[in-house]
N, C-alpha and C positions, 0 to 999 in steps of 0.2 A: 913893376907897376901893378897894383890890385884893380879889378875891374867890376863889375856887380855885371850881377844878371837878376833878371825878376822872369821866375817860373812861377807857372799857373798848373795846376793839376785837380783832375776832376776825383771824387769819393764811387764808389759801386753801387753797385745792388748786388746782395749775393739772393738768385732765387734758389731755395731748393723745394723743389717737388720731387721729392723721392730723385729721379735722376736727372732732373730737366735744370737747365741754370739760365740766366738772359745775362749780357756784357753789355753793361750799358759804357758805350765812345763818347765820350766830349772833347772837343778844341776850344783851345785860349792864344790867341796872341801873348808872345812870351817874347821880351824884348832883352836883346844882349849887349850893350855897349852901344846903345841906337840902331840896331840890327834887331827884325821881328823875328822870331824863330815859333812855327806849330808846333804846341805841344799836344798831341795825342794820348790820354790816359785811358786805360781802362785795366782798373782795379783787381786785384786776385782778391784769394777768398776769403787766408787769414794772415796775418801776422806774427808777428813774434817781437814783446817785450817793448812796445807802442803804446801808446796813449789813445787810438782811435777807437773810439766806442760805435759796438753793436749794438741795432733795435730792431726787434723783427716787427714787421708790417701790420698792422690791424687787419683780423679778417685772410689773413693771407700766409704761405709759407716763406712769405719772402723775407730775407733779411738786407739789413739797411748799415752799410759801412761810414760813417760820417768824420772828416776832422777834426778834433777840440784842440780848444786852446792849450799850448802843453807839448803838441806833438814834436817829436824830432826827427829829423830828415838829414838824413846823411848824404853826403857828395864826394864825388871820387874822380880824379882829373888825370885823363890818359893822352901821353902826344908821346907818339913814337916808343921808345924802351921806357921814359919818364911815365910814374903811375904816384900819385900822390893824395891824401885823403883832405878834402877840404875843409871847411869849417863849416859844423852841423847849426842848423837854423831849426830852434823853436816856436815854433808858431805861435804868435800871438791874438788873442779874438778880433783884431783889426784885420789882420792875416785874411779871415776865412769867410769867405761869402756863399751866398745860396743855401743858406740853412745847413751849411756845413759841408755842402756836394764840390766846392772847391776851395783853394789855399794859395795866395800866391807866394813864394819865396824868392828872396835877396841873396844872392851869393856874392862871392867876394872871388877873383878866379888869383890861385896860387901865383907868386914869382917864379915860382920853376916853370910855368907853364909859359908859354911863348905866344901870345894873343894875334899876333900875326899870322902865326901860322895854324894848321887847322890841327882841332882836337877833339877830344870824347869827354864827354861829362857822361857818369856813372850813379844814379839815386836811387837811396834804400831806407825805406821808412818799415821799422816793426821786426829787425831782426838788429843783433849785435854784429859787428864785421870791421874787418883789419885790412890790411894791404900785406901782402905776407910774398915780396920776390915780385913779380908781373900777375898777381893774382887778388882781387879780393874776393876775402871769405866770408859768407855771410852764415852765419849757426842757424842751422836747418832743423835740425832738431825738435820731435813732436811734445805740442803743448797736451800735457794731463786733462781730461775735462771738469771742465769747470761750468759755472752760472754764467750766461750769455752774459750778464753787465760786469763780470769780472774780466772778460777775457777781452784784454787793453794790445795784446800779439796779435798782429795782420800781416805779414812781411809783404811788401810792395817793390818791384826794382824794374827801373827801364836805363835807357841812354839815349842822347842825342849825339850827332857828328855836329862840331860845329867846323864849316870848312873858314878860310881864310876869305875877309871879304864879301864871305856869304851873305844871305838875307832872311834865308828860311831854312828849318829843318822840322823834322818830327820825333819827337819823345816818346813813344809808346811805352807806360806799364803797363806790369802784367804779376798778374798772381803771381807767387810762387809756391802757391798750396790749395789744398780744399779745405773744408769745413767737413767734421763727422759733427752731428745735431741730434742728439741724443734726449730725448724726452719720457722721463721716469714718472709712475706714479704711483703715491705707496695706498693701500687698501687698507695698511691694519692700522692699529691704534696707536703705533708710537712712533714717533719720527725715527727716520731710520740714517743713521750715520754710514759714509759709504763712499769706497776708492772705488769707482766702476773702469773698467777697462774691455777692449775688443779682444777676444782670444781666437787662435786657430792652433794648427794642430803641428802644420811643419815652418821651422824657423827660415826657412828659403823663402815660403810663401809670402814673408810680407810683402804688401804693397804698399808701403811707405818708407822712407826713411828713418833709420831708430840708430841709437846707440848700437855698439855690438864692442867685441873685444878688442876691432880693429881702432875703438875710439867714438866719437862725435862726427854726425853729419857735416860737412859744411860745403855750401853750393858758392862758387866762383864766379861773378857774375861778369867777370873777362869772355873767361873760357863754355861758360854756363853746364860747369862738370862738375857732380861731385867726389866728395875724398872723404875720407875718417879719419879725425886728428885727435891728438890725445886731448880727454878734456873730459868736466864731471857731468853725468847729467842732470835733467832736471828731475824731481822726485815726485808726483801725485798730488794732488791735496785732496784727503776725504771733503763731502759733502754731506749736507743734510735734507732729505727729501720729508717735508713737514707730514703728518700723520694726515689721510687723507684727501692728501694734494698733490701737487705735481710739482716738478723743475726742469726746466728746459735746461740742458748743459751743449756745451760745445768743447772741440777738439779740433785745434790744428795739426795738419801735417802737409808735407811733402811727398808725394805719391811717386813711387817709382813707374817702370813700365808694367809689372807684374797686375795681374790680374784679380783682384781680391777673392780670397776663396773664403769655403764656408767658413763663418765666425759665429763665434756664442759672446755673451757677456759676461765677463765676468765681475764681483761682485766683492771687495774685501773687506770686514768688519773688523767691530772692534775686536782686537785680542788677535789678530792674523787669523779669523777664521774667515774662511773664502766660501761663496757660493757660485754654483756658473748655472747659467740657466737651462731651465727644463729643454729647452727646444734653442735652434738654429735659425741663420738666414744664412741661405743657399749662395752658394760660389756666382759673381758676377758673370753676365758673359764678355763685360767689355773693362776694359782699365778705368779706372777716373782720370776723371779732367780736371787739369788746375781751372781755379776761377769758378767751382761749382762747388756747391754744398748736397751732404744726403743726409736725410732723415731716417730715425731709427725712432720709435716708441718699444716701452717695456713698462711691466708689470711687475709690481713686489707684493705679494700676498701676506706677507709674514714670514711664512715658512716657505713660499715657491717664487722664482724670478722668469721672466717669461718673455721671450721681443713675442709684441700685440703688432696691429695696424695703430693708423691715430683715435681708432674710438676705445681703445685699453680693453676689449672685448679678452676676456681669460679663455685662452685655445682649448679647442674640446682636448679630450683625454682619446686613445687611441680604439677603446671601447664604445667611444659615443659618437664614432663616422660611421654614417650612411654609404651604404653602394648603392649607390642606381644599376640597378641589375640584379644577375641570380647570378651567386657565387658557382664557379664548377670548382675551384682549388684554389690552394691558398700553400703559403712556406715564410717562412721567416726568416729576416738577416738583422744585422746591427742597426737595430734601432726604427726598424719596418717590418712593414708583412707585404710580402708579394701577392698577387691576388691576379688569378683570372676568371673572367664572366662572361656572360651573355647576356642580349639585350632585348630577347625575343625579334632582333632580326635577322636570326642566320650567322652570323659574325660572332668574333672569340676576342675580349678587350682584354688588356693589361692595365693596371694601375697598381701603385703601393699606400696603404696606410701607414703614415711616419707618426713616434711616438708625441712630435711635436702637436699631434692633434690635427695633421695637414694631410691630403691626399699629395702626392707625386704631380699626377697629370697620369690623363686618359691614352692608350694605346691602343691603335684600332687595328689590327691583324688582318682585318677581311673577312671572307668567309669559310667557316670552320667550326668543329664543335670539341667535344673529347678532351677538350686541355688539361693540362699539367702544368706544374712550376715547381721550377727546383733555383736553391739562390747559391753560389757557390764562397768557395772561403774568401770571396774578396769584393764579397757584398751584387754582386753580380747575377740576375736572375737569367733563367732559362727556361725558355716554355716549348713545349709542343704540344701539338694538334692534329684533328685529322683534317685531312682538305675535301675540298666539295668532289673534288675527282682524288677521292678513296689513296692517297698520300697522306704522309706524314709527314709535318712542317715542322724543321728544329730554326730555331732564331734566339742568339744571345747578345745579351747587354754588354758592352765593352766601359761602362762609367759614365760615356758619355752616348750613344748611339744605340740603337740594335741595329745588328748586324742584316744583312739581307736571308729571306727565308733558304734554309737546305732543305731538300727534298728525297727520302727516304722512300721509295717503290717495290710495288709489289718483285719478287724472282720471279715470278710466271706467269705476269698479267692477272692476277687476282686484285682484291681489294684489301687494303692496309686499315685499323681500325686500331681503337684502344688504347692508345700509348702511355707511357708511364717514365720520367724519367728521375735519373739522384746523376749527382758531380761530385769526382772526385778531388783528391788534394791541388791534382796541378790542372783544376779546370776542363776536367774532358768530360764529355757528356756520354750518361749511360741511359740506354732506351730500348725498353722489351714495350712490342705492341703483337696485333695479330696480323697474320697473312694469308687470304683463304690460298692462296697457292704460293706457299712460302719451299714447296716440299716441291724441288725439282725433279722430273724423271717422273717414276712410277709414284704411287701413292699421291698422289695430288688433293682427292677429291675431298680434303676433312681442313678447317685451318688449320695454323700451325703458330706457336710460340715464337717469336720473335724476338732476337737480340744484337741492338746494330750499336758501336761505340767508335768517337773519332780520334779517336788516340793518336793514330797515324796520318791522322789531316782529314781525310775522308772518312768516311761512314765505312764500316766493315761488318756485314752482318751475319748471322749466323742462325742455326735453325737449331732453337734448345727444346725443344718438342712436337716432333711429330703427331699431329693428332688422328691418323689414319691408325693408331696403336692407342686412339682414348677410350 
């Protein structure tokens, strides 16, 4: 015997401010066979292969997920080993109330299902998906960016228990993706035709789910695991950003746990000729969260591609950054210059100017003067100084951290000055300074040439000129 259900489901808000999002809750009375059951919605970011249209906010970063008429909604019926796909319900504009913020739908519950006894109802609007064994699969797979009124993909999926006899339950959806919101603007004269895409550097690093040779995403909404099955993916569609103007694009995906690290843009024209931009955005510190959108702006000069903030401001060039301070040294790595200064108060700072027209961030040492900076083969800077009690302070960058200060002292209770350091192949630090009593025993009274390296873990230093013989 076939049974109806009328489910209510509320539409989102997806907010993005750079990394901030809000989840907007609504409940509907949702009635099964004369049984009320709570249906808890709240909306993920994007889709996939849906009908529901994006509008982002007036005045605001927010974007606005809505129903239209059109949409289809998939159902999946689980009791015991028995898993079977229901019959999908398109929505009609009678369907959908509140300006499109909910939808109610009619189901029809399967003859394999046993209505007596208790079961799962399984729904999924904005992605394709199968029942495949005790599994359904839903294609995970990231959407190309596109124009926010094209992109009709939002994947949405919850489930309720409905028990036997019951009266109530709750339906909770939930994203199964974010939003990348990518906002281009081109500066020169001609409209610029264009497949943009996010790049990084090692294929481990994604943080989202893609294609690979294993196959096709697909997320189980059983088991809520994903697998890679054989299957084509989907392929880019260029865009046209009008000479002058801008386009907002967007990008679904599915984010794994991974971390997003530093990405460029990249940019593919007509003829396969590719461009990737002058400058970077820096490795997240934290994963994304489904149900959130993030914002990216970028710059197309003509001839240069650029990620800006949202005012399209074109990043200085690595020539036109100011120090606040008086340089004492300076060294160079991939795509920086290491730099240390003074501030006129006593104290030795670190910062890097990056080619992208951006400082690093400030590094405050203490107090100290004398510095150096040496940056090593693997981008890794390394400074010394002298300290206020006549020491020599070694401290290196590990990628992410500096390390805590080492401390380099006089042999005979003299004072330490001057230092100078270079790194070699495998990261060890080489440093000649002065030591007015560097010269143990006799001959004390003249400084002396200094040379201390930690090749062996500590500092081992040595006495490469006696100055009692200058």
């Amino acid at each position: 015997m076939k049974n109806k259900f009328l489910l209510w489901a509320a539409s989102v808000l997806f907010v993005i401010t750079g990394c901030t999002t809000d989840v907007i809750v609504d409940e509907k009375p949702v009635t099964v066979n004369g049984r009320k059951i709570t249906l808890t919605a709240s909306m993920p970011n994007e889709a996939s292969q849906t009908r529901l249209s994006l509008e982002q906010e007036a005045g605001t970063k927010n974007i606005t997920v809505k129903w239209k008429a059109g949409d289809v909604v998939q159902f999946f019926f689980k009791q015991d080993a028995t898993l079977v796909a229901g019959t999908p319900v398109t929505l009609a504009e009678t369907d959908i109330t509140m300006e499109g913020k909910k939808a109610a739908f009619s189901l029809e519950v399967p003859t394999e299902i046993d209505e007596q006894s208790a079961f799962t109802v399984y729904s999924l609007h904005g992605a394709e998906a199968s029942v495949n064994g005790g599994k359904i699969n839903a294609n995970v797979s990231p959407v190309g960016f596109k124009p926010i009124s094209e992109l009709t993909d939002v994947p949405v999926a919850g489930k309720v228990e409905v028990a036997a006899g019951a009266s109530a339950g709750d339906v909770p959806l939930a994203h199964l993706g974010v939003l990348h919101c990518l906002t281009i603007r081109n500066s020169a004269e001609a409209e610029w035709v264009v497949t943009p895409a996010l790049d990084f550097v090692n294929a481990e690093d994604a943080w989202f789910y893609r294609p690979d040779v294993a196959g096709i995403p697909y997320y189980d909404l059983v088991g809520e695991t994903v697998e890679f099955l054989p299957g084509t993916p989907l392929s880019p569609s260029a865009v046209t950003v009008p000479a002058g103007g801008s386009l907002q694009l967007v990008q679904w995906v599915m984010p794994n746990t991974n971390i997003t690290p530093e990405i460029w843009l990249t940019a593919q024209l007509t003829g396969d000729i590719n461009v990737v931009s002058s400058n970077s955005k820096p490795a997240r510190s934290t994963a994304l969260v489904k149900g959130r959108a993030y914002h990216l702006y970028a710059l197309w000069e003509g001839t240069s591609l650029n990620f800006t903030d949202d005012t399209f401001t074109p990043p200085l060039a690595i020539d036109e950054l100011t120090l606040s301070g008086d340089l004492i040294h300076a060294a160079d790595g991939s795509g920086f210059i290491g730099v240390v200064y003074s501030k006129g108060d006593g104290k030795v700072y670190y910062n890097a100017a990056q080619t992208s027209g951006t400082w690093v961030g400030e590094t405050d040492f203490g107090t100290g003067s004398e510095a150096r900076v040496a940056v090593d083969r693997s981008d890794h800077p390394h400074v010394v100084f002298k300290t206020a009690d006549n020491k020599i302070a070694y401290l290196r960058h590990n990628g992410t951290a500096w390390s805590s200060p080492v401390y380099i002292e006089s042999n005979d209770a003299g004072a330490c000055s001057k230092p100078d350091i270079d790194v070699d192949a495998g990261g060890n630090a080489h440093i000649t300074y002065t030591d007015t009593r560097g010269q143990n025993g006799n001959y004390t009274d003249h400084p002396d040439i200094m040379y201390a390296v930690n090749s062996s873990g500590g500092f081992v230093k040595t006495v490469i000129h006696n100055g009692y013989y200058e």
